[in-house]
C-alpha positions as CSV (number, residue, x, y, z in Angstrom):
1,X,-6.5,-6.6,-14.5
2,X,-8.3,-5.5,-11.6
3,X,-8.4,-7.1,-7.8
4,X,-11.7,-8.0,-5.9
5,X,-12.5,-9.2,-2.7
6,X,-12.2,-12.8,-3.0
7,X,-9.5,-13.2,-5.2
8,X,-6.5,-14.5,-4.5
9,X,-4.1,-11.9,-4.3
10,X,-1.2,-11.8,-6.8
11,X,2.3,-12.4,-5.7
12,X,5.2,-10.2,-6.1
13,X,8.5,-9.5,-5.3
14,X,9.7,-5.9,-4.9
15,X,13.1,-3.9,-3.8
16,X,12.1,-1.9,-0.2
17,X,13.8,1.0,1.6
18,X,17.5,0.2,2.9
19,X,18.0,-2.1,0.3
20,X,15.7,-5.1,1.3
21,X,12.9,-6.8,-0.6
22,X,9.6,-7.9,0.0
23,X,7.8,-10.8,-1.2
24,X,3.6,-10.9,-0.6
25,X,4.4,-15.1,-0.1
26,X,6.8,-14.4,2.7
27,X,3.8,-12.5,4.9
28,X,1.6,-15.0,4.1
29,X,-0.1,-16.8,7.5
30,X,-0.5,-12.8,8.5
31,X,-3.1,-10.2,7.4
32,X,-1.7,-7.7,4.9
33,X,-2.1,-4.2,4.3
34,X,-1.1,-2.9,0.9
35,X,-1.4,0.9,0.4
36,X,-0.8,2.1,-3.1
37,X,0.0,5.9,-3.2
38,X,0.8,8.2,-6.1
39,X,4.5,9.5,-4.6
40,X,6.4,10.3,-1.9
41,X,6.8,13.5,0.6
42,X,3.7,15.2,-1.0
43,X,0.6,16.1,1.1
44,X,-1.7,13.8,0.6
45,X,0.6,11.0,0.8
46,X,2.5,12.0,4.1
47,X,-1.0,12.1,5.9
48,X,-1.5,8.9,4.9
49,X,1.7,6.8,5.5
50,X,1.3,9.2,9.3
51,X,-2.0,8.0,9.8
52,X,-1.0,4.4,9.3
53,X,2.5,4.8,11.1
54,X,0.2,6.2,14.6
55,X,-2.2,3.0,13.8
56,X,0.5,0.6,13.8
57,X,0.4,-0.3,17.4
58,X,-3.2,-1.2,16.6
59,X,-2.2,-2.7,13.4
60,X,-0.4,-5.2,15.1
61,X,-2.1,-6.0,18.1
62,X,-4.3,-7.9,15.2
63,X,-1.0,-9.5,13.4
64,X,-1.6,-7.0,10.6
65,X,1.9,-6.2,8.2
66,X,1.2,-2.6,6.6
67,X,3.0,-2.1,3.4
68,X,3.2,1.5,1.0
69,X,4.1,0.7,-2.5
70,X,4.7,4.0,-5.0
71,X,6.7,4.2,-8.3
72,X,9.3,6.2,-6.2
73,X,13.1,4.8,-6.0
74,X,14.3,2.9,-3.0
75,X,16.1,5.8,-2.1
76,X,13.4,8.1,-2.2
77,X,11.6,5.4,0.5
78,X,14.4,5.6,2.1
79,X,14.6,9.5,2.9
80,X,10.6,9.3,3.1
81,X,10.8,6.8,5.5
82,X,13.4,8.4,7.5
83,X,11.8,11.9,7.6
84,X,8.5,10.8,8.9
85,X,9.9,7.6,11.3
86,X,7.8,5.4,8.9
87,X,8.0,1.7,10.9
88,X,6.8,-0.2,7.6
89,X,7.9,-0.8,4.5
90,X,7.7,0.7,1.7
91,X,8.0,-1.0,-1.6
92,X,9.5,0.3,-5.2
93,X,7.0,-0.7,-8.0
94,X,9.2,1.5,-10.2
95,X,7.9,-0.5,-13.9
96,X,4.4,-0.5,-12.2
97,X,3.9,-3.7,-13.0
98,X,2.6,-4.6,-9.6
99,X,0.0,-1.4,-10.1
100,X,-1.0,-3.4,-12.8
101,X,-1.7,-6.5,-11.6
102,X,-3.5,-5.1,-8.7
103,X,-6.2,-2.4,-11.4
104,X,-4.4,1.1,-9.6
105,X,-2.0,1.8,-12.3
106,X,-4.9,4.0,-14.0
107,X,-5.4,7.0,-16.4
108,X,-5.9,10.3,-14.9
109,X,-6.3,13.5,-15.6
110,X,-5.3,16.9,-14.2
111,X,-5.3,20.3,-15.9
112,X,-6.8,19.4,-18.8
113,X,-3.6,16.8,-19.4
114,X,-4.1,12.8,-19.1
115,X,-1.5,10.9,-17.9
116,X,-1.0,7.4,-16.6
117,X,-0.4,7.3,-12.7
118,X,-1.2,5.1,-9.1
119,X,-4.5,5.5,-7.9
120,X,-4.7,5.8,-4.4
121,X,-6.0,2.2,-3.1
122,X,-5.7,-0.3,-0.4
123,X,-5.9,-4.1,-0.3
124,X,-6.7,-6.2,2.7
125,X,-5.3,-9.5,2.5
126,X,-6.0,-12.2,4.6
127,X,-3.5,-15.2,6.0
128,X,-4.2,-17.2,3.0
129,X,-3.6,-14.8,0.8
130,X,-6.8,-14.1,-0.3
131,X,-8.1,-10.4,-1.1
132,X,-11.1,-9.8,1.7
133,X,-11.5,-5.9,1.0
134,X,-10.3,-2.8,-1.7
135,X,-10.8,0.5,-1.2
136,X,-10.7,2.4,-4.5
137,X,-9.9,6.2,-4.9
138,X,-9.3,6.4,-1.0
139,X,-10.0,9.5,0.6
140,X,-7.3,9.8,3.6
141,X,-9.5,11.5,6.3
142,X,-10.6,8.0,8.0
143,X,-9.0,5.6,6.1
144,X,-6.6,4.1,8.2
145,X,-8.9,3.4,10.6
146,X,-11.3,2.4,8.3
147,X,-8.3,-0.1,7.6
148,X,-7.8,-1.5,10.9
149,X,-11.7,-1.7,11.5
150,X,-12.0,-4.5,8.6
151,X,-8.7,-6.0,9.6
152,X,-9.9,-7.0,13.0
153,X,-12.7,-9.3,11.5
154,X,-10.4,-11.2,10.1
């Protein structure tokens, strides 16, 4: 399956850092943020939970909830989380089987080797839980505030 703007988005339910959960339902009447990325505490990743931890102020001036969801552990959130003050939650999509509902649970390649892993995306859903933007194969430079940018139209 893949998402587009326009669709509704599919609900989930999924364990967070510290032992909570997160439902998309629960958010709904809010915009939402969902960042998928391939795995915690490596570079590319860290720069971009950062650059949407030193948005956040911005992110919610608009009513905006940002949400990371990875394969990685709970506990693995947890000491991600904690090492880079991380004010949003990050969810554990260990099965991938939200990946797969949302089209970034992908095949990719990497030294000659193919493998099945997250492809860095984001989804921008609206208060009625409807998908309004996707950004595929997301480059990090910008991105955040590429982010808040199309959040504030809504």
């Amino acid at each position: 399956m893949t998402i587009e703007a326009g669709l509704p988005a599919p609900d989930f339910t999924l364990p967070t850092d510290g032992g909570g959960e997160l439902s998309l339902a629960a958010l709904r009447g809010r915009p939402v943020i969902l960042y998928f990325y391939p795995k915690d505490d490596t570079p590319g990743c860290t720069k971009e939970a950062c650059a949407f931890r030193d948005r956040l102020p911005d992110f919610s001036a608009v009513n905006a909830v940002v949400v990371g969801i990875s394969k990685d552990t709970p506990k693995s959130h947890e000491r991600f989380k904690t090492k880079y003050a991380l004010p949003f939650p990050l969810a554990s999509d260990e099965d991938a089987a939200v990946a797969k509902l949302y089209g970034v649970w992908v095949e990719k390649s990497r030294y000659g080797r193919t493998y099945m892993g997250m492809d860095r995306t984001t989804v921008l859903i609206d208060g009625t839980g409807v998908v309004r933007m996707v950004w595929r194969k997301v480059k990090v430079e910008g991105h955040a505030e590429a982010v808040l940018a199309a959040a504030k139209t809504l």
